[in-house]
C-alpha positions as CSV (number, residue, x, y, z in Angstrom):
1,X,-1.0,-17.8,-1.5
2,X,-2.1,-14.9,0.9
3,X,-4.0,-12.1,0.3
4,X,-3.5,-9.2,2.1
5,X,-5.3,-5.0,1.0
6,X,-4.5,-2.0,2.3
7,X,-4.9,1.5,1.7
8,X,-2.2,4.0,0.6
9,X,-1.8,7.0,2.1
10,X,-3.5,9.3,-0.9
11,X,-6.1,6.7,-1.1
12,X,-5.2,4.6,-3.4
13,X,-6.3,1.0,-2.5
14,X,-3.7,-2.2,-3.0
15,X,-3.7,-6.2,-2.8
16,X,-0.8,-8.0,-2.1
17,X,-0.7,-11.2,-2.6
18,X,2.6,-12.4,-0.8
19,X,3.8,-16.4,-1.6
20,X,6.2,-15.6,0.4
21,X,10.5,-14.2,0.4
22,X,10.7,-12.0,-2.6
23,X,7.2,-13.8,-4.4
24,X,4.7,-10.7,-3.2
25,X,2.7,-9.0,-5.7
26,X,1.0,-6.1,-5.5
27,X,-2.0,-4.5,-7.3
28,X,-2.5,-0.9,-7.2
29,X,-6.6,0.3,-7.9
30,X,-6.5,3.7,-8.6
31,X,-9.9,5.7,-9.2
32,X,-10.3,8.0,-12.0
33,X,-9.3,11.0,-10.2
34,X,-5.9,9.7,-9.2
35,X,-3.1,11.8,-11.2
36,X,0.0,9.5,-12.4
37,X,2.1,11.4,-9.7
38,X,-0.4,9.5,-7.1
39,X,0.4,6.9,-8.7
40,X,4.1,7.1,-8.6
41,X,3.9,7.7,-5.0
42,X,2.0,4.9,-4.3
43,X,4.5,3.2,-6.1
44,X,7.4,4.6,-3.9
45,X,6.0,4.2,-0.8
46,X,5.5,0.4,-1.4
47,X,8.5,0.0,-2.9
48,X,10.5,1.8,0.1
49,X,8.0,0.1,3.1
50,X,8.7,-3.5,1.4
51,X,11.3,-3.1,-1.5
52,X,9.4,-5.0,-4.0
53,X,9.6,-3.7,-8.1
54,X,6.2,-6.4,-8.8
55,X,3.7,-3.8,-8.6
56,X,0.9,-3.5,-11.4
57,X,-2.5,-2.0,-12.0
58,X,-5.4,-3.4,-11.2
59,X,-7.4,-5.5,-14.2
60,X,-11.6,-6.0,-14.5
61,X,-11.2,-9.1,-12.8
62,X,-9.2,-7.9,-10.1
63,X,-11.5,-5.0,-9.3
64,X,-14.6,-7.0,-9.0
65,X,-12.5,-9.3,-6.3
66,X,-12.1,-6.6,-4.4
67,X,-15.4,-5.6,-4.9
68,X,-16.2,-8.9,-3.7
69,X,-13.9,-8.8,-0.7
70,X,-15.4,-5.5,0.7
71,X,-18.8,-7.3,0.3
72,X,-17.5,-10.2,2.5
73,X,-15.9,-7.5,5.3
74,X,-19.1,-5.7,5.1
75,X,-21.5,-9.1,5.8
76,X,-19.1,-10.2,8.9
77,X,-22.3,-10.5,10.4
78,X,-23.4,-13.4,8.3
79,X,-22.0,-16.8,7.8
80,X,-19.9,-17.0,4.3
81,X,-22.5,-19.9,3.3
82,X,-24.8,-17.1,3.9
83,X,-24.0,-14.9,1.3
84,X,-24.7,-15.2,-2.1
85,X,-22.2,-13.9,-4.5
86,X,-22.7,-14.0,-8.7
87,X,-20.0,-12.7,-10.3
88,X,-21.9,-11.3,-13.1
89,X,-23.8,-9.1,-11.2
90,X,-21.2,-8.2,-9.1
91,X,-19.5,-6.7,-12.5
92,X,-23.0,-5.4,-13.3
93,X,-23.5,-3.1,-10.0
94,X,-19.4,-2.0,-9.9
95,X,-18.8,-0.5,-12.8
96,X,-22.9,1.2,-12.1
97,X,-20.9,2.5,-9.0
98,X,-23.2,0.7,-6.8
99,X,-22.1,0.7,-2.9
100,X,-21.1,-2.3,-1.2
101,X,-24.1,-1.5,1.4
102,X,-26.5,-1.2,-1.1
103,X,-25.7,-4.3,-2.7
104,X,-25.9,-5.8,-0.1
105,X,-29.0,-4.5,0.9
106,X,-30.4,-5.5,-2.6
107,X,-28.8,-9.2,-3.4
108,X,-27.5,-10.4,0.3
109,X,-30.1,-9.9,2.6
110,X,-33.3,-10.6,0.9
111,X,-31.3,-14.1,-0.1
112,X,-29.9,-15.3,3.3
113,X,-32.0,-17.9,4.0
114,X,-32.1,-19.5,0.4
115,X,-28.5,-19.3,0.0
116,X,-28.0,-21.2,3.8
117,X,-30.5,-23.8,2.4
118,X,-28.5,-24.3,-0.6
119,X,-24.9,-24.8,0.7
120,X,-26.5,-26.8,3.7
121,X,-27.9,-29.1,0.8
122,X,-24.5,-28.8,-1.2
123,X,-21.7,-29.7,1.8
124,X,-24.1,-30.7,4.8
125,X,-22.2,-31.2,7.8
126,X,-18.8,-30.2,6.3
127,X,-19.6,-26.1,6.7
128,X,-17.6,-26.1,10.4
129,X,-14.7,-27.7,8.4
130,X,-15.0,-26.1,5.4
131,X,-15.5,-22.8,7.2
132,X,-11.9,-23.4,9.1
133,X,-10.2,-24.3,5.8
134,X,-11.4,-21.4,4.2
135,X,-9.7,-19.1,7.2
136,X,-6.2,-20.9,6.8
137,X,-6.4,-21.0,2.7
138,X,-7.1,-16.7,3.4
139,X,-3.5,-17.0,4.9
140,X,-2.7,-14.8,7.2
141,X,-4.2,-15.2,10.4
142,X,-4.6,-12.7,13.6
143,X,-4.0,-13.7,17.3
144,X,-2.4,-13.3,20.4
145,X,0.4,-14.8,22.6
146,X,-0.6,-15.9,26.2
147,X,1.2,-12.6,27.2
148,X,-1.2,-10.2,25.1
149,X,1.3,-9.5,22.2
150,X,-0.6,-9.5,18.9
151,X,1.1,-11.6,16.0
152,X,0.4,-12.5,12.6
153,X,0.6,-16.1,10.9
154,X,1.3,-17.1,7.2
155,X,1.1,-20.4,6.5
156,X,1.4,-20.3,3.0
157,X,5.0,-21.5,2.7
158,X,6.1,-24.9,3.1
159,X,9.3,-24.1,5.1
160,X,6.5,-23.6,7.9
161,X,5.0,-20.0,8.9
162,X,5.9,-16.4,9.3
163,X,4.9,-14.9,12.0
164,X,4.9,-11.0,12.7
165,X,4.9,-9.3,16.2
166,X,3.0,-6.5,16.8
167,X,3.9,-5.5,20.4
168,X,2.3,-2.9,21.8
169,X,4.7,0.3,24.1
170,X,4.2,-1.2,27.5
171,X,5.7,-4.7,26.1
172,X,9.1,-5.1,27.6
173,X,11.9,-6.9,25.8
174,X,11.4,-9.9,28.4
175,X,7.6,-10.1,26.8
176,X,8.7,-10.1,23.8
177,X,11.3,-13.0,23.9
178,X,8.5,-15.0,26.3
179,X,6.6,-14.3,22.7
180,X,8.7,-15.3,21.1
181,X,10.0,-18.4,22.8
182,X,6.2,-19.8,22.8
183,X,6.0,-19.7,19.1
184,X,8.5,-21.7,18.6
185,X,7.5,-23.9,21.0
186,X,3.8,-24.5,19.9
187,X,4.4,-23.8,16.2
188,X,6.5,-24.4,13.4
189,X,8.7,-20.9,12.7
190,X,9.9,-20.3,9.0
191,X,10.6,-16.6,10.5
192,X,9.8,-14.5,14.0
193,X,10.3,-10.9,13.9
194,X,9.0,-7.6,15.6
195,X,7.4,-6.0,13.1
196,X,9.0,-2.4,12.0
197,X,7.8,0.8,12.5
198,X,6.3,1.4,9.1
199,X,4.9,-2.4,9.0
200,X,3.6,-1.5,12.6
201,X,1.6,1.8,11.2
202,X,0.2,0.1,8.0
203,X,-0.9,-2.6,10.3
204,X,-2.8,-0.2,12.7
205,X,-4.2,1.8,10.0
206,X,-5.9,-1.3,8.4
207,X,-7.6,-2.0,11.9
208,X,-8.9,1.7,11.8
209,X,-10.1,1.1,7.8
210,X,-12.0,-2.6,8.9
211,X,-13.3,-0.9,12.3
212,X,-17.2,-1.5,11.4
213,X,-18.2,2.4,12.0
214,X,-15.9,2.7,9.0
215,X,-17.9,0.7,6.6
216,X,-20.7,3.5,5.9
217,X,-17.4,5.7,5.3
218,X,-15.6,6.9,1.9
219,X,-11.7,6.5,2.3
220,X,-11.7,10.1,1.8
221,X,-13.7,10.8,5.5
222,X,-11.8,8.7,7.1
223,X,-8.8,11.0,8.9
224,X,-5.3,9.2,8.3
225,X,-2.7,11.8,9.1
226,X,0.7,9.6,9.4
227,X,2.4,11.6,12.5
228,X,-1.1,11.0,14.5
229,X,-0.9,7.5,12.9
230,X,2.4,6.7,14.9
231,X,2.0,9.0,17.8
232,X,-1.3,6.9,18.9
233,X,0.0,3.6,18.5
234,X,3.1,4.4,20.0
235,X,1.3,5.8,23.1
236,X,-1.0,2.3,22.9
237,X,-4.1,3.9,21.6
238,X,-6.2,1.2,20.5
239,X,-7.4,1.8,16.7
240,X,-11.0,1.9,17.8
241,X,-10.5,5.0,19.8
242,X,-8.9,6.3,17.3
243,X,-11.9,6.2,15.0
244,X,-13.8,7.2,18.5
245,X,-11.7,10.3,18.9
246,X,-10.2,11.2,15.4
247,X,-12.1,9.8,12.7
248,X,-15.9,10.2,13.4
249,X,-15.6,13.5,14.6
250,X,-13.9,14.5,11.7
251,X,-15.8,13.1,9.1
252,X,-16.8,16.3,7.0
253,X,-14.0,17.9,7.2
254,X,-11.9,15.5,6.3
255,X,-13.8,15.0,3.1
256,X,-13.6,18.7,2.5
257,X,-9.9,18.5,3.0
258,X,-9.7,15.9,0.6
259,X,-12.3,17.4,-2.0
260,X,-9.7,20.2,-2.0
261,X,-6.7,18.4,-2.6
262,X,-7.9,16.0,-5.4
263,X,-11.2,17.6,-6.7
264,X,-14.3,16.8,-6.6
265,X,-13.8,13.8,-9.1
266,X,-13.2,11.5,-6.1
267,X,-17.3,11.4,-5.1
């Protein structure tokens, strides 16, 4: 099964975990300042983007998963066999309201070596192909044709994999089949489909959400206005000059924007 998180638009954070045709599942994590009406339109906006009714809130164990998940983006750094991770202080230093960087300040770092030592010890010389098997079990995996179109593989079906186009405004329909046409040649296809516009947005606003001068951020500094959304990626604006151009300069006063729209539960 694949795991996939996002970011709604009024900051409410999701999981889906997609097993593929009508099998996804989604888990909403709404903070303590989020009204039911944010929650309803969460609800509505997954439920139009990828008409799906299998949405539910997030449970203890699913919060500290994604806990634990933000800890991994945050140590990309560092090997996975790197980083040690105990669950019960994970729950400990969550519901604390400890930040991922300061955990990982306290309980990574000062650990690295030791925890190497100990999986080197545990698996030995089976890391590389343990490190590769833990990429495909994630699911879905990032690259890019020979022709520079960016697509998405899920191998978590047995019919074979789904893969997702992402082409960017100056691919031409010719690309695209060319794309297209490799992929089946080199892989077993399930499905191959350009992805739509809404897919397309959610997709380049998770790039600007894992961009690493993002990490130090709250979701609420980070400037995600929808029509800006789609008018840079349609004009090809990569999403790290987005965060260049729209996000770090905008840092304050996009938190004071959203201070004023939710309160200032959300800090």
């Amino acid at each position: 099964m694949q795991t996939v998180t996002g970011t709604i638009y009024n900051g409410i954070e999701y999981r889906a975990d997609d097993g593929g045709g009508n099998r996804i599942k989604f888990i909403l994590f709404p903070h303590k300042f989020h009204t039911k009406d944010d929650i309803q339109s969460a609800r509505k906006q997954l439920q139009e983007m990828l008409v799906t009714k299998n949405i539910r809130m997030a449970r203890p164990d699913d919060w500290d998963n994604l806990y634990i998940e933000k800890v991994f983006r945050l140590c990309s750094d560092l090997q996975w066999y790197e980083i040690h991770i105990d669950r019960k202080i994970i729950r400990r230093e969550r519901i604390k309201g400890t930040s991922i960087e300061e955990y990982k300040k306290s309980y990574i770092l000062p650990k690295v070596e030791a925890e190497k030592k100990r999986n080197y010890s545990k698996y030995g010389f089976a890391l590389f192909q343990l490190q590769i098997g833990l990429q495909h079990r994630q699911g879905k995996l990032t690259s890019w044709t020979p022709n520079g179109i960016e697509y998405t593989e899920d191998k978590t079906i047995s019919e074979g994999a789904d893969y997702l186009l992402f082409p960017l405004p100056h691919h031409t329909s010719e690309d695209i089949r060319i794309a297209k046409e490799w992929i089946r040649n080199y892989f077993r296809a399930a499905s191959l489909r350009v992805a739509g516009e809404e897919v397309a947005d959610s997709h380049y606003i998770d790039k600007v959400f894992d961009h690493p001068a993002c990490y130090r951020l709250r979701w609420y500094e980070i400037k995600v206005d929808m029509e800006l959304i789609r008018a840079e990626r349609l004009k090809g604006t990569p999403p790290a000059d987005y965060v260049k151009n729209h996000v770090l300069p905008n840092i304050e006063r996009t938190r004071q924007e959203n201070i004023k729209r939710h309160g200032d539960r959300i800090l």
